[in-house]
N, C-alpha and C positions, 0 to 999 in steps of 0.2 A: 500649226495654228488650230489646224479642228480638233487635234487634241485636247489642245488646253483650253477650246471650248466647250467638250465633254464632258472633262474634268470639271468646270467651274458649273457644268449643269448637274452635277454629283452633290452638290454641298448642300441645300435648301434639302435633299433624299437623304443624307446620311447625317444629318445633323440630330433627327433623333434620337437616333441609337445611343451614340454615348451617355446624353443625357438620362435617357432610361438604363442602362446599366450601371452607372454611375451613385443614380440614387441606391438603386436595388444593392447595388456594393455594398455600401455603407449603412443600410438598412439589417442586409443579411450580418455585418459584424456588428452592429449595435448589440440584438439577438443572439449571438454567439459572443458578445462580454457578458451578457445581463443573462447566461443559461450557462456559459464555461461549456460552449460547445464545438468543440475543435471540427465536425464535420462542417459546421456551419461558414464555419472562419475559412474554413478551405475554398469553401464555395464563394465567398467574399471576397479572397481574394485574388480567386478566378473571373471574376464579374468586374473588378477594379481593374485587373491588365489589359483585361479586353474592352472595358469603357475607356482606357487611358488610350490602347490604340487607336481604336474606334473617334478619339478625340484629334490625336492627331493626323488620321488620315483627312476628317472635317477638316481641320484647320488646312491644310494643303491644299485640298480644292477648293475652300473659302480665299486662297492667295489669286490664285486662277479666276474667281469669283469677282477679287477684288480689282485687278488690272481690266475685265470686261466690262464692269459698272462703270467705274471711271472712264474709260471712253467712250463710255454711252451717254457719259456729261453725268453721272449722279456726283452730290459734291461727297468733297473728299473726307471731309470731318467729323461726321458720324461717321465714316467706315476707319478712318482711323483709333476713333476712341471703340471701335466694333474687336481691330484688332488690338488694341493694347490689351485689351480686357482678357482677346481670347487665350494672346500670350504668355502674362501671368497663370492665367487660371491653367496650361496645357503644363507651363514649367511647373508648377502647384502641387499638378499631379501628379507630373514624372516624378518631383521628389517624394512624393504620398508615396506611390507606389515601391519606390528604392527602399524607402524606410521602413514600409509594410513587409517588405520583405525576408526581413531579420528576427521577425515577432513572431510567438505565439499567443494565442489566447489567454495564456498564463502569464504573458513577461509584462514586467510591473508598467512598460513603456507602452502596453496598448490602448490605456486611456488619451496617451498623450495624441498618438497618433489619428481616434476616434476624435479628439478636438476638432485636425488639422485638418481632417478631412470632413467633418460640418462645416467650417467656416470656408474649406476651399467651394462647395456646393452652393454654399451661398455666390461667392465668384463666378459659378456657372451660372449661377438661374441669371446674374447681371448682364454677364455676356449673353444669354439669347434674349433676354427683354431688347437691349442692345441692334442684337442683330434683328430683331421683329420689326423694330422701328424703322431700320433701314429697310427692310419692306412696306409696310403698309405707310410710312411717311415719306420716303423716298422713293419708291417706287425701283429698288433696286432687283434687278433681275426679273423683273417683268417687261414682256415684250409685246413689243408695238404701242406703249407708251409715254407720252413725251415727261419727262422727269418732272413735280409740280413742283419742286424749289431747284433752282435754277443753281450750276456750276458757276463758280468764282472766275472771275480772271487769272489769280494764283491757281486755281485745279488746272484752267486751261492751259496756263504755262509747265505745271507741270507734266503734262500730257506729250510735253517734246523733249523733258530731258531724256541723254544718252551719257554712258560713260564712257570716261574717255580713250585711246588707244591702252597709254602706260595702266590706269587704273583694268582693264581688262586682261592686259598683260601679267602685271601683279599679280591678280587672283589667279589665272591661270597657273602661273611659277607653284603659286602655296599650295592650291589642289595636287599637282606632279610633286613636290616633295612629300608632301601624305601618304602621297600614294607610295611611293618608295618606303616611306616609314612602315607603313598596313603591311607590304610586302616583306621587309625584315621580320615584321610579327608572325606572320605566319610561317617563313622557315624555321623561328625560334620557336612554334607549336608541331611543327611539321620532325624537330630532330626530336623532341619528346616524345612524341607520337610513335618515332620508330626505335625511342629506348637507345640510342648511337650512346657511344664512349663522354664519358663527361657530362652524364646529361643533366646534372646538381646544379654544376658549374652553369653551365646553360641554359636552366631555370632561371639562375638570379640575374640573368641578364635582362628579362623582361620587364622590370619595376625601373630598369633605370632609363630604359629606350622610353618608356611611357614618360617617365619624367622629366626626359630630355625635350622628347619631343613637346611635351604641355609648356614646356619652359620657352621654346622659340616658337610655339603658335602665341603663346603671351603675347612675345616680341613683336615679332614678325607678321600678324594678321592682315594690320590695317596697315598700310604706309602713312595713311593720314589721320591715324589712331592714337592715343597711348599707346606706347611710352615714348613710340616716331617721332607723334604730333599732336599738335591739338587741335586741328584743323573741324573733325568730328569728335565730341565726347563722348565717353564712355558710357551714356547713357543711351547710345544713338542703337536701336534693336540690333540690325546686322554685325554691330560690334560685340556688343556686349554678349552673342549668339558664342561669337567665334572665343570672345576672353569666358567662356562657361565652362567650352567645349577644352579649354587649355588647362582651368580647375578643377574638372574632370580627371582629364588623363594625371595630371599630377599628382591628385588624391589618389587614386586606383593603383598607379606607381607605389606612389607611399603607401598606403595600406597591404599590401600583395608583399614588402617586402616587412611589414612588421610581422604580418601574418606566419612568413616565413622564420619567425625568430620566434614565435609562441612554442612551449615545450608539449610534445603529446598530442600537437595540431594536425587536424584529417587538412592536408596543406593543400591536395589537388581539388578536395571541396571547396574550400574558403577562397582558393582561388577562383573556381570555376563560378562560385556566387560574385566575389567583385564583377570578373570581366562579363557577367551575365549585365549585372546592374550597371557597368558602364556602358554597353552594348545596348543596351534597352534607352539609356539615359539620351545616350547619343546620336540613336536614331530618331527619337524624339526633337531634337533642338535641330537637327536636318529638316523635318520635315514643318517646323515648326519659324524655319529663317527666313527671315523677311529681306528682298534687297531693296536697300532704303537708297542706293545713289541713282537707282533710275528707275524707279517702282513701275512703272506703267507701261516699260520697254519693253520691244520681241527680246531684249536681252534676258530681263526679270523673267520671262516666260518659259527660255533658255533656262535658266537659273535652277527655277521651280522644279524642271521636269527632271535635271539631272540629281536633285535632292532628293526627289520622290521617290528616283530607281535608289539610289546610296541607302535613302531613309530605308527601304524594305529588305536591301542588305543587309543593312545592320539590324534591323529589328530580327529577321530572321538566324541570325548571329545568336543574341541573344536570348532566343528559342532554344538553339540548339542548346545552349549553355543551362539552361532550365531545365529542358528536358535529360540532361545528362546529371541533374542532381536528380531527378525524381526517378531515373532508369538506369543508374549505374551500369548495368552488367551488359546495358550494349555503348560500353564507353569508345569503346574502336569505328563502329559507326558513328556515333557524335562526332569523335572527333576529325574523321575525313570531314563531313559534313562542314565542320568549323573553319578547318585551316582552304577546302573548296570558296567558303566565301569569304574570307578572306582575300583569296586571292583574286574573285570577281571584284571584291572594294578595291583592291589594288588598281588592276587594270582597269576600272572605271575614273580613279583619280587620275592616274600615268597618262590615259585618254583624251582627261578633262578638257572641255575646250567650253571656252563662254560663251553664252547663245545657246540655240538651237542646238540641242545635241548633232554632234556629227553621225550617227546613225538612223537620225528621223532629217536627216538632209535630202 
């Protein structure tokens, strides 16, 4: 618990940064379209990974931020339209960032991309006006005093929901098959790694586990979800988190195996940029998941903290994968590095338990 009151005193501290990188991002590539200056662009688009970070670590202790307000009595509904806002604008930029990716200074699609990201910036400055409010009008996260607009009855009842045995159970199951799935991924990185008999063959098995697996997180997320139920719609964040995270992996699959049928393709690159961009993508929507069946619970708190560890897994995943396009020639280092966390995702899913992590027990 003092953790995730650390945490949630992190956010109102790190909430500038992105914001100031973020501009300067997009500032620095405006000037590197309007000069066709490729150092600049570099620099741009190093300012943009690290404001997109930088965003979603905000966003994670802003989750933390948001279960302490609440039962401090702030109400609930500025901090909800606080997070929808900040959700959009985080998924905005993951996909900025994916997209930016791919581009040069020169390729006819960086205008399009300078669009998305003025208009995503606008979506920021809303979310912190946003979250301003819920300060200086709400009085949220200010201490020792008494909230000036008063908590609903409905905030108040929310403050007792719990999920239920089966629904904890559930999630736990889908975390432990991940984890098994992560685990398969990286023995299939781990027999390339060491060049074994067959290793082609062995390749092409990757695109199809990613696809299988995106096909039954589809299914299988929610019990009370699409395409189970319709008890929760697809509009509901925690769902729609987990059906992203499944269009993802199934994009990645399918691109990774067209890529493999391109003639005269550098195939361990274009691979190495997909699983980067999905690794990056996907660590973002980790740290960016909201649990909506019992939001103000020691469980959500649980929740939060085991995403936090995953989220910096995988982002660090996708580092490595970056930095093995921009360092080739220590490819053998990267890739222990890759298939090493890999296997910490693994074992953190296999481990999974709801609540309170079982190692800050």
């Amino acid at each position: 618990m003092e953790l995730s009151k650390t945490l949630s005193g992190l956010h109102p501290l790190m909430v500038h940064f992105p914001i100031a990188l973020l501009f300067t991002a997009v500032a620095m590539d405006l000037y590197a379209f309007g000069r066709k200056d490729p150092r600049a662009a570099w620099v741009g688009q190093i300012l943009l990974v690290l404001g997109t970070v930088g965003l979603m670590f905000t966003f994670i202790t802003g989750n933390f931020a948001e279960v302490w307000a609440a039962r401090n009595h702030i109400p609930q509904a500025p901090m909800d339209r606080h997070e929808s806002f900040a959700t959009a604008t985080s998924w905005v930029f993951i996909a900025i960032v994916a997209f930016r990716s791919f581009l040069t200074v020169e390729h006819r699609q960086f205008v399009v991309y300078l669009a998305m990201a003025v208009l995503a910036l606008g979506l920021l400055t809303v979310t912190g006006m946003e979250g301003g409010e819920l300060v200086f009008k709400y009085a949220a996260g200010i201490q020792g005093v008494v909230p000036p607009i008063p908590a609903t009855a409905q905030d108040l009842a929310n403050l007792t929901l719990e999920n239920t045995p089966d629904e904890l159970d559930y999630s736990a199951l889908m975390h432990h098959v991940f984890g098994w799935m992560v685990l398969l991924l990286a023995v299939w990185l781990g027999y390339q790694c060491l060049e074994l008999p067959q290793v082609e063959r062995i390749r092409a098995l990757g695109p199809v586990l990613l696809v299988t697996g995106g096909i039954f997180l589809m299914i299988f997320s929610d019990f009370n979800a699409w395409p189970l139920s319709n008890e929760l719609p697809i509009t509901d964040k925690e769902v729609l988190a987990h059906k992203l995270i499944a269009t993802l992996m199934i994009l990645s699959g399918v691109a990774t195996s067209l890529v493999r049928r391109r003639p005269n393709a550098d195939i361990t690159r274009m691979q190495s940029h997909l699983i980067a961009v999905l690794a990056l993508a996907g660590g973002g929507i980790l740290f960016t998941h909201v649990h909506t069946g019992a939001p103000f619970s020691d469980t959500a708190i649980g929740v939060y903290i085991h995403h936090f560890v995953l989220g910096v897994l995988s982002l660090s995943c996708g580092t490595v994968k970056l930095l093995e396009l921009s360092l080739p020639e220590r490819r053998k280092l990267w890739d222990v590095l890759w298939v090493g966390l890999l296997l910490l995702i693994a074992f953190s899913l296999i481990t999974y338990n709801e609540g309170i992590p079982w190692y800050l027990q």
